[in-house]
C-alpha positions in Angstrom: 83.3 24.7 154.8 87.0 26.0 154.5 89.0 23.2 152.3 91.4 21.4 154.4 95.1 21.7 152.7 98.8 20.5 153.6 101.7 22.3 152.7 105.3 20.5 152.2 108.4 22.4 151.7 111.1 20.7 149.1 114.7 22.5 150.3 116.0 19.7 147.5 114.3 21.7 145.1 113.2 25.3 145.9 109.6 24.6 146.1 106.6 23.9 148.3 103.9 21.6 147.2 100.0 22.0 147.9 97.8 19.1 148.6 93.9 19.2 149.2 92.8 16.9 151.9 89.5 15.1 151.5 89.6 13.2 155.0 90.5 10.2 153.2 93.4 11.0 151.0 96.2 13.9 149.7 95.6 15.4 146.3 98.6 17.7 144.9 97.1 21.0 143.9 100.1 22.5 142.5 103.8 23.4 143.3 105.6 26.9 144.2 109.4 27.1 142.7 111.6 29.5 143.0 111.9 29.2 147.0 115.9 27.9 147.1 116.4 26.1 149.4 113.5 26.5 151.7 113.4 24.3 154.4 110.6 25.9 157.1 107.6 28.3 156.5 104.4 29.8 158.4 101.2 30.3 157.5 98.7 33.6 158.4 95.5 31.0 158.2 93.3 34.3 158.7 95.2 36.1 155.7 95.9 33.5 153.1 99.6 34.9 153.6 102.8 32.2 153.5 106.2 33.1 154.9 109.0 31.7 153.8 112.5 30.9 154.7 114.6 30.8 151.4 118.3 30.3 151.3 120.9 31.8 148.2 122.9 35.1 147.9 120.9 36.6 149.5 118.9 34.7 151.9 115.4 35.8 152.5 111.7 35.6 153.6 109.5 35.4 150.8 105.5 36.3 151.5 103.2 34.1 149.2 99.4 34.2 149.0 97.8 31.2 149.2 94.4 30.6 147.1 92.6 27.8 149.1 90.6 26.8 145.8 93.2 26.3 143.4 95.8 25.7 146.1 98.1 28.2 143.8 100.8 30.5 145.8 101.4 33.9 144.2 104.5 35.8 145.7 103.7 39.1 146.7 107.0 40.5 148.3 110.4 39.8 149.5 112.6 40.6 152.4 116.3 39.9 152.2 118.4 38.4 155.5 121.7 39.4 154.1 122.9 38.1 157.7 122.1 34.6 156.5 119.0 32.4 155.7 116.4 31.7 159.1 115.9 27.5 159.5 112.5 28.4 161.6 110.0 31.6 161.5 106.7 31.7 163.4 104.2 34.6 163.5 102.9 36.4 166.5 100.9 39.6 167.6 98.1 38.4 165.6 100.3 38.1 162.4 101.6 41.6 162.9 105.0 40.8 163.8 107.2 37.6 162.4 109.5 35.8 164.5 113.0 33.9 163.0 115.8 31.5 164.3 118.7 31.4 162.2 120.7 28.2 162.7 124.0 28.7 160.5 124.4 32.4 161.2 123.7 32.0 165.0 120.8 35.3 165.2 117.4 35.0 165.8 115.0 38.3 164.9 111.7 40.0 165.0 110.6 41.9 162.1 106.9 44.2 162.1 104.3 42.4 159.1 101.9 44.7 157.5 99.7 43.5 154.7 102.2 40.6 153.8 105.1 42.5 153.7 107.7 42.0 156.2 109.8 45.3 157.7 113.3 45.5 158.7 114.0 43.7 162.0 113.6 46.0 164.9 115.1 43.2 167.4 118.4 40.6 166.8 119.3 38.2 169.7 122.4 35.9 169.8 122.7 32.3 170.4 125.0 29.3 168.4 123.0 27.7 166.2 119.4 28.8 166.7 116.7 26.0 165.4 113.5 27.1 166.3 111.7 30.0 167.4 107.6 30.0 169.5 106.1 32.6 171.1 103.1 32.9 173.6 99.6 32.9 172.4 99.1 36.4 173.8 102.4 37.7 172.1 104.4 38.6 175.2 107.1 36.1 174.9 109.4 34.7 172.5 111.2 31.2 172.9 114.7 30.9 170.8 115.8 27.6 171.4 120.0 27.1 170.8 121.1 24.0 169.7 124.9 25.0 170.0 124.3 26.5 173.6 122.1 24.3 175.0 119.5 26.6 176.4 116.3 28.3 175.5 116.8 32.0 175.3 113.5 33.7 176.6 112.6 37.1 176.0 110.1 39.5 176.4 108.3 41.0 173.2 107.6 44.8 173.8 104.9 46.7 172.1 107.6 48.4 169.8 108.8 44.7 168.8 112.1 44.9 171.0 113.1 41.6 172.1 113.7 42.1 176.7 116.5 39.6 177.9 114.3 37.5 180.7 116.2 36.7 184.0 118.1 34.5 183.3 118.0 35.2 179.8 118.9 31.1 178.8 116.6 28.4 180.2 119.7 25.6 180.5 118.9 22.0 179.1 121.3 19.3 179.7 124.9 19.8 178.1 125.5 18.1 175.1 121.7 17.6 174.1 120.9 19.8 171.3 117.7 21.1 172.2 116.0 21.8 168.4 112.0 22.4 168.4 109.6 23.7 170.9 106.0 23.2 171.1 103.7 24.8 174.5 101.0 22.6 175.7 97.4 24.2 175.6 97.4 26.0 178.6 101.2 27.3 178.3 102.2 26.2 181.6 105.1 24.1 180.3 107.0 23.8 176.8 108.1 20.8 175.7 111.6 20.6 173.5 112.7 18.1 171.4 116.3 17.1 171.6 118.4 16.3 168.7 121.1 14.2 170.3 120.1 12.8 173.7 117.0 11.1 172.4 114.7 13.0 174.5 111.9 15.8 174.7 112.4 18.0 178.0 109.5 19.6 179.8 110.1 23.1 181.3 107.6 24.6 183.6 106.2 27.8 182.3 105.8 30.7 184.8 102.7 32.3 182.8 103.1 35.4 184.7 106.9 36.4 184.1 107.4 33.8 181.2 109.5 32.4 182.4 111.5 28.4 182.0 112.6 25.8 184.1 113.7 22.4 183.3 111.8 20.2 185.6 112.3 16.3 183.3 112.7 14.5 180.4 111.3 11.5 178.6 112.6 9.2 175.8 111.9 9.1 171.8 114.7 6.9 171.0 114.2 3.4 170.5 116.7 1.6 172.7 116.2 -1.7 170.0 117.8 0.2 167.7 121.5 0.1 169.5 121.9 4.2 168.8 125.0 6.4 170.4 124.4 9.3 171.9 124.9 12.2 168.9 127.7 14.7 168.5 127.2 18.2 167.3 129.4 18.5 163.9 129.5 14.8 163.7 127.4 12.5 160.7 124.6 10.8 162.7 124.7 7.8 160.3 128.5 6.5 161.1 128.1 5.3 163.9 124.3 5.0 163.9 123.5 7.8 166.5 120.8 9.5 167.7 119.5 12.4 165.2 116.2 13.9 166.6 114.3 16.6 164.3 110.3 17.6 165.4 107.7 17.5 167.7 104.2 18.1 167.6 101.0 17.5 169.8 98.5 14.3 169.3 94.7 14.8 169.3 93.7 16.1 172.8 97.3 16.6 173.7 97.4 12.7 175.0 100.2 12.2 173.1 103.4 14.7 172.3 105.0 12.7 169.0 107.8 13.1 167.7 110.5 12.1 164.5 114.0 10.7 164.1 116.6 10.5 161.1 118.7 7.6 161.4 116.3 4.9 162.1 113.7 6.8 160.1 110.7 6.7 162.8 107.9 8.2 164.8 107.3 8.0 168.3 104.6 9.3 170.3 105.1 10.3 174.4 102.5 9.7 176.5 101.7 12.8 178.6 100.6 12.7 182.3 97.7 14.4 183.7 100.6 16.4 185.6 102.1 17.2 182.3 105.1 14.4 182.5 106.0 12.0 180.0 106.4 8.2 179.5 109.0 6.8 177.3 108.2 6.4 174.2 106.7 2.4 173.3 105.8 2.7 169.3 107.9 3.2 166.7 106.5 3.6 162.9 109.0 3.9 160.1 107.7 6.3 157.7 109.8 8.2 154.9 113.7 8.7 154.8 115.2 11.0 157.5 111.5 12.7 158.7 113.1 16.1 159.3 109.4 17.5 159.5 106.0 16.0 159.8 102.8 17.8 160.7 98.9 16.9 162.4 95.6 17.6 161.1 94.1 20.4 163.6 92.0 17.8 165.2 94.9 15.4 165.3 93.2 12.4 163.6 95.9 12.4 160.9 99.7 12.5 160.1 102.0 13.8 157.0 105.4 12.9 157.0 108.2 14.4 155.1 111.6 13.0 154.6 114.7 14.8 153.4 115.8 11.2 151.7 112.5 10.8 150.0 110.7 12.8 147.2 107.2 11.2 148.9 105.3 12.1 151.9 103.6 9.5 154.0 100.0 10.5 155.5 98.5 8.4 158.3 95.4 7.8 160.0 96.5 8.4 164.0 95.1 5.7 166.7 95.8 6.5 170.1 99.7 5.9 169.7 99.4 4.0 166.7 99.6 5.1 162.8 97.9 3.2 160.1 99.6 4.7 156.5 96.8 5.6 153.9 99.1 6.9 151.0 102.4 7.6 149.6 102.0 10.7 147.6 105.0 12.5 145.1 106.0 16.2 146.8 109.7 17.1 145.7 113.3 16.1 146.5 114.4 17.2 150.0 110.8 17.6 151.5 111.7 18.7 155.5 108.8 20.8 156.9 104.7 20.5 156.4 101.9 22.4 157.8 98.1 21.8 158.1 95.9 24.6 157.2 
């Protein structure tokens, strides 16, 4: 049986921490420094291979292998973004190609992966303040979602790794919103994004044929107890209390879509329609400080939670729409983006 594991980048502190999970509780296996700032990575499950984003002068992706029995990461090569440091990278073409969204320097690329090593980027797209980046399972499109614009750009993915404007080349969500992470159900017929000022998660329908996105409506994570404004871009979320949305990620069976805020420190899970709609969310668990990133067990039975305020992550046992915490466990300072593996 492959050993379960859960990685947690620490941005506070350059490192990303490896726990073993038994199915009843996290064990820290060890901790990879040297990774400034990271704050998002991807794993190549069928490699062993770790991409991440690292920040400093200059910025870069930094390829680790992973050794699922000690839980050790051994870096193996290095590509430098001297255009600035990516906030998001995802894999696609089988892990032959890497995908990045770069939110402070406004570029989002696609860069050929041999062996680990990542190549120059043969593709650069433009769009303010890029958080996220997911492509198609069958590697034909590529979804850059723009905080700044308010849109998803959508692109096709050519065999030589060029990135083909769709028409129209920006899937609009609603002005003001912040659109941030993006997540496609099962059967990619719509994609769901995760808003980081409106408070909501908008569905798009997916045309599987030409890829393409089209708002269609939205659903409430914010808990309207909790007396939050509306947030600003460039604003600080905390004064006034405002709405500060971060990630999304599917439930067991794809019943629920849940999701994270900052200021109030929750999660929230969306029920989704047999039609693919969503209800408000109704249950709100407060887990670590400001859960920038949290991630589900492949089956969906359980929950880690990160928080940039914390040096802990949180992991829960998931009922229906419910979360019942089994342990607090020590990661790192600034802990902002885990993965299940």
């Amino acid at each position: 049986m492959t050993t379960q594991l859960v990685l947690v980048a620490n941005a506070g502190e350059g490192s990303i921490s490896v726990f073993r999970f038994d199915g009843t509780a996290l064990e820290r296996l060890s901790v990879a420094s040297g990774l400034t700032g990271c704050s998002n990575f991807v794993v190549d499950t069928d490699r062993d291979f770790v991409y991440a984003a690292v920040k400093g002068s200059p910025a870069g992706i930094v390829t680790l292998r992973l050794d699922r029995e000690s839980g050790e990461l051994t870096q193996v090569s290095r590509r430098d973004t001297p255009r600035g440091g990516l906030n998001y990278v995802a894999l696609t073409k089988n892990g032959s190609a890497l995908l990045g969204a770069a939110y402070s320097a406004n570029y989002g690329l696609i860069a050929p992966v041999d062996d680990g090593e990542v190549g120059e980027p043969t593709a650069v797209v433009e769009h303010l303040h890029l958080h996220s980046v997911a492509p198609s399972s069958d590697g034909r499109f590529a979804y850059f979602v723009s905080l700044g614009d308010d849109l998803v750009g959508q692109y096709e993915i050519t065999d030589d790794l060029e990135l083909e404007p769709l028409d129209p080349v920006g899937a609009a969500a609603p002005a003001g919103s912040g659109p941030r992470h993006i997540v496609l159900n099962g059967a990619e017929t719509d994609a769901y994004v995760i808003t980081e000022f409106s408070g909501e998660v908008l569905r798009f329908a997916r045309d599987q044929a030409t890829g393409i996105l089209s708002l269609v409506d939205a659903a409430s994570f914010a808990d309207a107890l909790q007396g939050l404004q509306r947030g600003t871009l460039g604003a600080n979320p905390l004064e006034p209390r405002s709405i500060w949305g971060a990630d999304v990620h599917w439930g067991a069976d794809e019943q629920f879509l849940w999701t994270s805020e900052r200021t109030t420190s929750t999660l929230a899970p969306l029920k989704v329609s047999e039609d693919g709609s969503l209800e408000d969310a109704r249950a709100f668990t407060v887990t670590q400080q400001q859960p920038r990133g949290f991630g589900m067990s492949p089956d969906g039975h359980f929950l880690v939670a990160a928080g940039e305020g914390s040096t802990q992550v949180s992991l829960y046992e998931v009922h229906g729409n419910h979360l019942t915490e089994l342990q607090q466990v020590e990661t790192g300072s600034g802990a902002n983006w885990v993965r299940w593996v």
